[in-house]
Biopython code that builds the backbone (N, CA, C, O; Angstrom):
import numpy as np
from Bio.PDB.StructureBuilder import StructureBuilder

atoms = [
    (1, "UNK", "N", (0.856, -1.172, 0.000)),
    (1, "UNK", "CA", (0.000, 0.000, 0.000)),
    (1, "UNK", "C", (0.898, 1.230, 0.000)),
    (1, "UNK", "O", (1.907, 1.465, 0.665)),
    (2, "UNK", "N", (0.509, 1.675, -0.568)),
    (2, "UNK", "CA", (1.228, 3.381, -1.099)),
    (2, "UNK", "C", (0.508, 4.835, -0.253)),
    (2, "UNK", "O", (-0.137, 5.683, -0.870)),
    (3, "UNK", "N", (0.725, 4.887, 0.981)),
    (3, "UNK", "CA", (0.119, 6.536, 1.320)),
    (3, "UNK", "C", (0.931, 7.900, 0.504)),
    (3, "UNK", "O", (2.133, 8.033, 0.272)),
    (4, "UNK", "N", (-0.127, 8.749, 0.207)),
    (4, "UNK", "CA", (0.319, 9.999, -0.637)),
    (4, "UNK", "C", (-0.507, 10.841, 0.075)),
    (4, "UNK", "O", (-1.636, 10.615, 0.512)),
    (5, "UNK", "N", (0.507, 12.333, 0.182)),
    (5, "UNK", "CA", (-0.415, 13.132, 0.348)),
    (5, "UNK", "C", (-0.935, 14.020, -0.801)),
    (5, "UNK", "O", (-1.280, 15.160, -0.489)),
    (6, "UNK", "N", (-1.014, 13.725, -1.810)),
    (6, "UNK", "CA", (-1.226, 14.089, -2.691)),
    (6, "UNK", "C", (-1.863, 13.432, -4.024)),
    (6, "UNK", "O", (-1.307, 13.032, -5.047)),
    (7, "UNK", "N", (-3.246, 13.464, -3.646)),
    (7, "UNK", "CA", (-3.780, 12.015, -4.864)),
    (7, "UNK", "C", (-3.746, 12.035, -5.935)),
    (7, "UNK", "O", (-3.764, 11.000, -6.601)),
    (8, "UNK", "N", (-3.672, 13.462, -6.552)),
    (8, "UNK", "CA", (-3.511, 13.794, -7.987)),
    (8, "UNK", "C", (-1.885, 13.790, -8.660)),
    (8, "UNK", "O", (-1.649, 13.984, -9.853)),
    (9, "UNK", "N", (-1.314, 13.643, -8.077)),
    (9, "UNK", "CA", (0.315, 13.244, -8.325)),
    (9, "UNK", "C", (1.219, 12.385, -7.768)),
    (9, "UNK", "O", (2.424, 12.337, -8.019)),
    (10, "UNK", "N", (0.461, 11.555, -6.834)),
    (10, "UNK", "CA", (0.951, 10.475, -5.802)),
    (10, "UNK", "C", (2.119, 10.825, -5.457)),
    (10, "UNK", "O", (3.136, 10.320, -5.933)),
    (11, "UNK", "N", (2.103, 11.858, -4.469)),
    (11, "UNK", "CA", (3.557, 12.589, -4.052)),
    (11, "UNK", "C", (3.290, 12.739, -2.434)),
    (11, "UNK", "O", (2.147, 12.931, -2.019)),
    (12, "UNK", "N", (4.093, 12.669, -1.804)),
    (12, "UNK", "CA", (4.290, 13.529, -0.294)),
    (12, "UNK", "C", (4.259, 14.620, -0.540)),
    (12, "UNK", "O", (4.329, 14.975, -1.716)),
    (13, "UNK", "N", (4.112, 15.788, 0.777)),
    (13, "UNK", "CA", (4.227, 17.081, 0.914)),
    (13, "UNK", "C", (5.883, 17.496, -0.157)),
    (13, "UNK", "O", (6.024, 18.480, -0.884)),
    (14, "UNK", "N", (6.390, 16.946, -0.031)),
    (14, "UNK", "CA", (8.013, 17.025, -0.818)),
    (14, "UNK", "C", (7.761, 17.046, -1.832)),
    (14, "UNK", "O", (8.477, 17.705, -2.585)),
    (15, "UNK", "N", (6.769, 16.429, -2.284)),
    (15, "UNK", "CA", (7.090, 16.299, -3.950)),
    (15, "UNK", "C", (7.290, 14.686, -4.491)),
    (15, "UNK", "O", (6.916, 14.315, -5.604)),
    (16, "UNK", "N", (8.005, 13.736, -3.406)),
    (16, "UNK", "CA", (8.693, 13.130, -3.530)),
    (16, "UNK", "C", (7.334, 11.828, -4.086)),
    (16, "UNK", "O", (6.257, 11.500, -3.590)),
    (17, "UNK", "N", (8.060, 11.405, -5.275)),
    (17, "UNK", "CA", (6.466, 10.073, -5.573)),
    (17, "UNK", "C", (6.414, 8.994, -5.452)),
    (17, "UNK", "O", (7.319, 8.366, -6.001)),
    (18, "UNK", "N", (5.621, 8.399, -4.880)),
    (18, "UNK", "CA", (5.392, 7.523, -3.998)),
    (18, "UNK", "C", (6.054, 6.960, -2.978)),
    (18, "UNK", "O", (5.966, 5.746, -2.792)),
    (19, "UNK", "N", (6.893, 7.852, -2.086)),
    (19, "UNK", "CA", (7.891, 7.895, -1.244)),
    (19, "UNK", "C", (7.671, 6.955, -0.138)),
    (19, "UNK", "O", (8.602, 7.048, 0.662)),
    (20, "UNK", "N", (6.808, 6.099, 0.208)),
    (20, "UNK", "CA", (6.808, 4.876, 1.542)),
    (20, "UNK", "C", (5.799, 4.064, 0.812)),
    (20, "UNK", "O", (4.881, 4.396, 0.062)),
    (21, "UNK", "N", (6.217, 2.906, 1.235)),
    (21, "UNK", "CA", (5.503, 1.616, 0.808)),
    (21, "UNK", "C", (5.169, 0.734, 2.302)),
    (21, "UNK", "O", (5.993, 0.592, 3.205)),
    (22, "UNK", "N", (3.926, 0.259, 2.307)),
    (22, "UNK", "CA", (3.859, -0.350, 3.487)),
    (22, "UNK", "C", (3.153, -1.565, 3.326)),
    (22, "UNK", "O", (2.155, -1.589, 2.606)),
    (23, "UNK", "N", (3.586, -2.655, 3.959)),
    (23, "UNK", "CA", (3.720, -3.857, 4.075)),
    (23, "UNK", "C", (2.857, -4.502, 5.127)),
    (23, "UNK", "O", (3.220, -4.788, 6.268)),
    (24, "UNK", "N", (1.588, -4.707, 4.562)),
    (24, "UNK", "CA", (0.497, -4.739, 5.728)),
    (24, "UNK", "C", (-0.319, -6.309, 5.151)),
    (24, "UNK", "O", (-0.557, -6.741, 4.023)),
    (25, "UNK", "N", (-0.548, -6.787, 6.391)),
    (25, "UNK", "CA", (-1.722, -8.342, 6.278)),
    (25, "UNK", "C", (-2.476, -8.557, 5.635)),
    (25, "UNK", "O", (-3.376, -8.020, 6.281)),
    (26, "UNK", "N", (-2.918, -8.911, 4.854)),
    (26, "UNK", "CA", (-4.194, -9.318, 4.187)),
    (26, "UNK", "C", (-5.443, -9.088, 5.528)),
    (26, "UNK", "O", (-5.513, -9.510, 6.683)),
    (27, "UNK", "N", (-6.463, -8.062, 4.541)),
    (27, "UNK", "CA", (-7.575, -7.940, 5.857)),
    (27, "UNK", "C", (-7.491, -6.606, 6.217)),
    (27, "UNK", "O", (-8.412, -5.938, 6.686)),
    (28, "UNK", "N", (-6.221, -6.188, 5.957)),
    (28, "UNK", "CA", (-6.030, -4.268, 6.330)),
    (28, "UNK", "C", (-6.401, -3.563, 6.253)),
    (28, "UNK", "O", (-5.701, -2.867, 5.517)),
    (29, "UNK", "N", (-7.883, -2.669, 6.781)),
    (29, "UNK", "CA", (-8.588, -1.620, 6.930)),
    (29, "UNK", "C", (-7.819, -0.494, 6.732)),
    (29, "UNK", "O", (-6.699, -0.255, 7.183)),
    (30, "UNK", "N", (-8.617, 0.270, 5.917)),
    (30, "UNK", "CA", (-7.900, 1.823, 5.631)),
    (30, "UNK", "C", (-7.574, 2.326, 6.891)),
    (30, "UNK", "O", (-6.470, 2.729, 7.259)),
    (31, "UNK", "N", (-8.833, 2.264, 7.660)),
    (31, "UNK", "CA", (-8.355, 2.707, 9.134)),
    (31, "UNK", "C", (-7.013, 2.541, 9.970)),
    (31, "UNK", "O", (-6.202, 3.258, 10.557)),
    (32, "UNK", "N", (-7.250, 1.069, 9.672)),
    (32, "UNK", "CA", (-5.650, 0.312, 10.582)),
    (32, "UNK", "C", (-4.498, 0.938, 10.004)),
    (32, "UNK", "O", (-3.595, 1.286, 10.765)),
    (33, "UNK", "N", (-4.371, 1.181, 8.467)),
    (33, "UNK", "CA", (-3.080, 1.711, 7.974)),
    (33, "UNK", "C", (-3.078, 2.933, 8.782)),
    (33, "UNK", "O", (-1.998, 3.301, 9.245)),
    (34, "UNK", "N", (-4.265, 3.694, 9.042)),
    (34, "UNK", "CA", (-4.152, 5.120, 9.334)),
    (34, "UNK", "C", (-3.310, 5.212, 10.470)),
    (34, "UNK", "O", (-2.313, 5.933, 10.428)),
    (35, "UNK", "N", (-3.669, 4.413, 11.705)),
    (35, "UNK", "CA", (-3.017, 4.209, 12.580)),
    (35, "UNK", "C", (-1.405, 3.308, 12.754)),
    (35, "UNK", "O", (-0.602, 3.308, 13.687)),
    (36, "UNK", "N", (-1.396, 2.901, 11.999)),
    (36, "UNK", "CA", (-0.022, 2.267, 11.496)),
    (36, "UNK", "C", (1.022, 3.544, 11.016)),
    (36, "UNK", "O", (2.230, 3.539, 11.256)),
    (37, "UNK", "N", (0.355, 4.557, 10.341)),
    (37, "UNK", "CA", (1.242, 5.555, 10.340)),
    (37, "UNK", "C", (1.742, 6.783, 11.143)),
    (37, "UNK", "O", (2.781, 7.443, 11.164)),
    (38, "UNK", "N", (0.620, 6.803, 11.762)),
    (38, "UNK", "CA", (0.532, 7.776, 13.203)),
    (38, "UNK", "C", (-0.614, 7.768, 13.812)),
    (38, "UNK", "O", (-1.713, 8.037, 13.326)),
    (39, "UNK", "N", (-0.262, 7.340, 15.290)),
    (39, "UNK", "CA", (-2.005, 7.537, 16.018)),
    (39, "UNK", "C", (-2.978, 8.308, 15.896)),
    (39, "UNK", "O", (-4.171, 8.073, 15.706)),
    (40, "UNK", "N", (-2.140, 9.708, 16.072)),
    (40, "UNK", "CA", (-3.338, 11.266, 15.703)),
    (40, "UNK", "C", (-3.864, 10.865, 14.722)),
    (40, "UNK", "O", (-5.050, 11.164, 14.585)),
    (41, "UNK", "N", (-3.028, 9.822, 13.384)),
    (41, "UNK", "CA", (-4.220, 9.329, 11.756)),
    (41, "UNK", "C", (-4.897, 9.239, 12.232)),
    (41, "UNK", "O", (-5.674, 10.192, 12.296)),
    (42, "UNK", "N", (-5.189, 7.982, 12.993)),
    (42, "UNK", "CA", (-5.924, 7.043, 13.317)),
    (42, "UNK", "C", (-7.041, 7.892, 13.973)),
    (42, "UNK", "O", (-8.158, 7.965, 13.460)),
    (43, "UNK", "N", (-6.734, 8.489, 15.043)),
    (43, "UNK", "CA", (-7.698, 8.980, 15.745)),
    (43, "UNK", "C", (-8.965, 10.023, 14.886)),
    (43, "UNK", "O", (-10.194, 10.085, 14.880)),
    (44, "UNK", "N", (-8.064, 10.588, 14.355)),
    (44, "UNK", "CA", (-8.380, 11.685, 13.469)),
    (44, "UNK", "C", (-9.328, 11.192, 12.529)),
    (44, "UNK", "O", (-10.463, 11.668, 12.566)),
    (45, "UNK", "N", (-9.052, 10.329, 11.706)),
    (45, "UNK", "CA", (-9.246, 9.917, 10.544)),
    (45, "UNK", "C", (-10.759, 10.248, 10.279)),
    (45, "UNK", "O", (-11.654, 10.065, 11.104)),
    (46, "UNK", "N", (-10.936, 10.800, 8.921)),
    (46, "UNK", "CA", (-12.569, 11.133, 7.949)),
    (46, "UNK", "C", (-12.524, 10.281, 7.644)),
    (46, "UNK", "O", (-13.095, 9.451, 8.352)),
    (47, "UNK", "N", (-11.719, 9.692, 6.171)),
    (47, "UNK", "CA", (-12.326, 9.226, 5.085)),
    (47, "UNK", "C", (-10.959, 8.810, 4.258)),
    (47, "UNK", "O", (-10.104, 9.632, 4.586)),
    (48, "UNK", "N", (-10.402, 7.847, 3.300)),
    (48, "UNK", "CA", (-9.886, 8.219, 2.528)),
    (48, "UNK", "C", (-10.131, 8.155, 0.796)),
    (48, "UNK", "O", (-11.205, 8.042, 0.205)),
    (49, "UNK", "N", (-8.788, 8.264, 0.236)),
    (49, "UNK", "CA", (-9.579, 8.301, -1.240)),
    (49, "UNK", "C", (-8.362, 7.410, -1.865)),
    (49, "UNK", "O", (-7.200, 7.342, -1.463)),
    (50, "UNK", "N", (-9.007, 6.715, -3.021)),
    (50, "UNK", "CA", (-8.417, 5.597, -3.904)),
    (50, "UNK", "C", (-7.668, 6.571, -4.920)),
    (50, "UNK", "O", (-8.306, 6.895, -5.922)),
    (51, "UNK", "N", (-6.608, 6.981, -4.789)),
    (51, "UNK", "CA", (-6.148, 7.557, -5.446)),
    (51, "UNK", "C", (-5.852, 7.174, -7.051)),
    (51, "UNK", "O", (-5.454, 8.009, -7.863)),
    (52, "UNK", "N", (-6.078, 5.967, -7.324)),
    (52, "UNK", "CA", (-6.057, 5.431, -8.424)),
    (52, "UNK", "C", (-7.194, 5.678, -9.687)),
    (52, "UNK", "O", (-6.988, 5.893, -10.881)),
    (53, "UNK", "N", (-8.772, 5.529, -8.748)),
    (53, "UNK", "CA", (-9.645, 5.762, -9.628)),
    (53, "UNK", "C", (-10.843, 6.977, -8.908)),
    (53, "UNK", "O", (-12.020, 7.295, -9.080)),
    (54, "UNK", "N", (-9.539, 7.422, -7.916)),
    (54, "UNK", "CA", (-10.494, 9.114, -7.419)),
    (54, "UNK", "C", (-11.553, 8.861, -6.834)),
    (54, "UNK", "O", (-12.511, 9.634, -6.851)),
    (55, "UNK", "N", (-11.543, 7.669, -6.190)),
    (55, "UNK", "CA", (-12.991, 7.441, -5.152)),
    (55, "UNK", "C", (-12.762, 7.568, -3.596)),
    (55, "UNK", "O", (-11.745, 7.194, -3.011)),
    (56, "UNK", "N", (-13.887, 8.166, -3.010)),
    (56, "UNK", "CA", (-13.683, 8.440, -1.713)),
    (56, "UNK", "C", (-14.186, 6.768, -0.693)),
    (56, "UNK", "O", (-15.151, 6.039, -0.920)),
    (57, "UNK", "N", (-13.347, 6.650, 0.167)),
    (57, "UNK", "CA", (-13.430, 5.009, 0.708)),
    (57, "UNK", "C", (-13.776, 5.066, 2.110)),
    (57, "UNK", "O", (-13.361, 6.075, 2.679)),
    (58, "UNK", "N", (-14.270, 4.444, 2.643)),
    (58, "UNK", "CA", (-14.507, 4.553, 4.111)),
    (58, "UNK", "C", (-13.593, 3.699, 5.522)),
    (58, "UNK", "O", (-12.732, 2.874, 5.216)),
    (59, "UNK", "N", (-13.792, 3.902, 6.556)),
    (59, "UNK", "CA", (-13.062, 3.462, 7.038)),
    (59, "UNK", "C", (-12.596, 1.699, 7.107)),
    (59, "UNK", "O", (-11.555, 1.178, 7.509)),
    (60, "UNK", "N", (-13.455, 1.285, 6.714)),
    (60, "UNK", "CA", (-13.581, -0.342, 6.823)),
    (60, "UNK", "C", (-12.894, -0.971, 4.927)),
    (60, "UNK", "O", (-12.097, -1.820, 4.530)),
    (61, "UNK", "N", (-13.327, -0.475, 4.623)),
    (61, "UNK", "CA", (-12.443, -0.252, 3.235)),
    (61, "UNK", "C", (-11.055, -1.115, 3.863)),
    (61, "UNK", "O", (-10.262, -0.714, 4.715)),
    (62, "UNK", "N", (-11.063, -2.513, 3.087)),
    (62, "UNK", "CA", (-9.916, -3.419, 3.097)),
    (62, "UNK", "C", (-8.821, -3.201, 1.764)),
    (62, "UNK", "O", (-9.026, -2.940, 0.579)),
    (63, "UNK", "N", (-7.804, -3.395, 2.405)),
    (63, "UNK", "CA", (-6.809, -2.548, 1.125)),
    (63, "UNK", "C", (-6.090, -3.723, 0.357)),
    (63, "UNK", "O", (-5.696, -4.755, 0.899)),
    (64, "UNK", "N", (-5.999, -3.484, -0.689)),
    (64, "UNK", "CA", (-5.547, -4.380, -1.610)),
    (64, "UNK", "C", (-4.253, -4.236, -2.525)),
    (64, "UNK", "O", (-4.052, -3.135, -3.037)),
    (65, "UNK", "N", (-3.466, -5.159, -2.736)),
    (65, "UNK", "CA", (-2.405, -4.693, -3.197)),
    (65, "UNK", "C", (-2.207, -3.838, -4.192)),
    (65, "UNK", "O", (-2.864, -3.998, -5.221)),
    (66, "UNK", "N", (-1.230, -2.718, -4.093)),
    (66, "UNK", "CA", (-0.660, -1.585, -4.621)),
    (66, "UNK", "C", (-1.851, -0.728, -4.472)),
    (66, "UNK", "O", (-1.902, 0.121, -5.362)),
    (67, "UNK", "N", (-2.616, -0.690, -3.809)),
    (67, "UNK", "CA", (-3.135, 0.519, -3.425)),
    (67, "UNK", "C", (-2.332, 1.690, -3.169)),
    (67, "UNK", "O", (-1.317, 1.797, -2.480)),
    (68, "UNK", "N", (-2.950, 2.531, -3.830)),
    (68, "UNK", "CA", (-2.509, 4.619, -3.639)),
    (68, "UNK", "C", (-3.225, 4.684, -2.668)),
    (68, "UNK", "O", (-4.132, 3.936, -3.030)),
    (69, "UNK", "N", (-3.511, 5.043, -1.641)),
    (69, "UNK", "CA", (-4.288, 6.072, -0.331)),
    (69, "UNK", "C", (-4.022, 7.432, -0.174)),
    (69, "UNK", "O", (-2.909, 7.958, -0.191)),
    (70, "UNK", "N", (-4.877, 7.860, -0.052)),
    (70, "UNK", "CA", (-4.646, 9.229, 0.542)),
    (70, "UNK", "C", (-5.746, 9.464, 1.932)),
    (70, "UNK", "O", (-6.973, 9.425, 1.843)),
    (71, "UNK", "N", (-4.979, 9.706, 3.170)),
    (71, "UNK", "CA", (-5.709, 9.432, 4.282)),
    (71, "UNK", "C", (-6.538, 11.263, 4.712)),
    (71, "UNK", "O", (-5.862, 12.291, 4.666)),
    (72, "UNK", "N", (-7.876, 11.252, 5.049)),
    (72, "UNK", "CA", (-8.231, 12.448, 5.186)),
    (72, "UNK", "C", (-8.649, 12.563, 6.548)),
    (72, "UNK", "O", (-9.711, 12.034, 6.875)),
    (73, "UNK", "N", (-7.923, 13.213, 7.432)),
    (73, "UNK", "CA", (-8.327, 13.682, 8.681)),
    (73, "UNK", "C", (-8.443, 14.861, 9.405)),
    (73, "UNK", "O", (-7.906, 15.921, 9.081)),
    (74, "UNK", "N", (-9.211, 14.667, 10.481)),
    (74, "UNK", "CA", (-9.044, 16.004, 11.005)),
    (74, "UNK", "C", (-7.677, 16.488, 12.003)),
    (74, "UNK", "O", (-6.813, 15.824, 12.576)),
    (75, "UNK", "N", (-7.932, 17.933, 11.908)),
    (75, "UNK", "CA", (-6.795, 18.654, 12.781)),
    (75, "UNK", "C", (-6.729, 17.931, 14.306)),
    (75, "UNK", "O", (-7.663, 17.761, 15.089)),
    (76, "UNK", "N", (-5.526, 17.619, 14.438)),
    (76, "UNK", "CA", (-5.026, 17.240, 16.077)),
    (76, "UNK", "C", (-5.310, 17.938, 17.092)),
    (76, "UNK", "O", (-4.971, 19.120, 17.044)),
    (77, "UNK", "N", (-5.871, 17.540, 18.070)),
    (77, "UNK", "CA", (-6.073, 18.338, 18.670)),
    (77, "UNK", "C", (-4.653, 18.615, 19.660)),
    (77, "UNK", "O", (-4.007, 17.582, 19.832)),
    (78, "UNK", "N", (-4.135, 19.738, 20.266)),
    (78, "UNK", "CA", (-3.108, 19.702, 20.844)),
    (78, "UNK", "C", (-3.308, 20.067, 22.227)),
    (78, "UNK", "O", (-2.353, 20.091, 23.003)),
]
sb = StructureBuilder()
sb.init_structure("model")
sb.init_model(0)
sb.init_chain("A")
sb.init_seg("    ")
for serial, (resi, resn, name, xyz) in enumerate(atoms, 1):
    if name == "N":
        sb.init_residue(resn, " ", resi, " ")
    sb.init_atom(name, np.array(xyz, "f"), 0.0, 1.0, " ", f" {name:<3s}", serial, name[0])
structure = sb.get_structure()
């Protein structure tokens, strides 16, 4: 699975494309990645989007290989 923050160019904030690859179980909820990348994701987490064919996915949304993600959450609270 591929997180981007950027779905229209599959880039990080850098620029950089497709800069982390992650290596997750069969069964892997968009959610779970969220939290696999940082708790505040997780906690946070809206919605994300299939960056491949521009669809918005929900949290239960099981991820499948070479998935693009783009994770949408809210502001942290501090």
């Amino acid at each position: 699975v591929y997180p981007v923050e950027d779905q229209n160019k599959f880039t990080d904030h850098y620029g950089n494309i497709l800069p982390d690859a992650y290596l997750v179980p069969r069964g892997t909820t968009v959610k779970e990645l969220a939290y696999m990348i940082h708790t505040d994701l997780g906690r946070t987490f809206l919605y994300a989007i299939n960056a491949k064919i521009k669809e918005r996915i929900g949290e239960d949304y099981v991820l499948r290989d070479n998935d693009v993600i783009k994770i949408v959450a809210t502001a942290a609270r501090k």
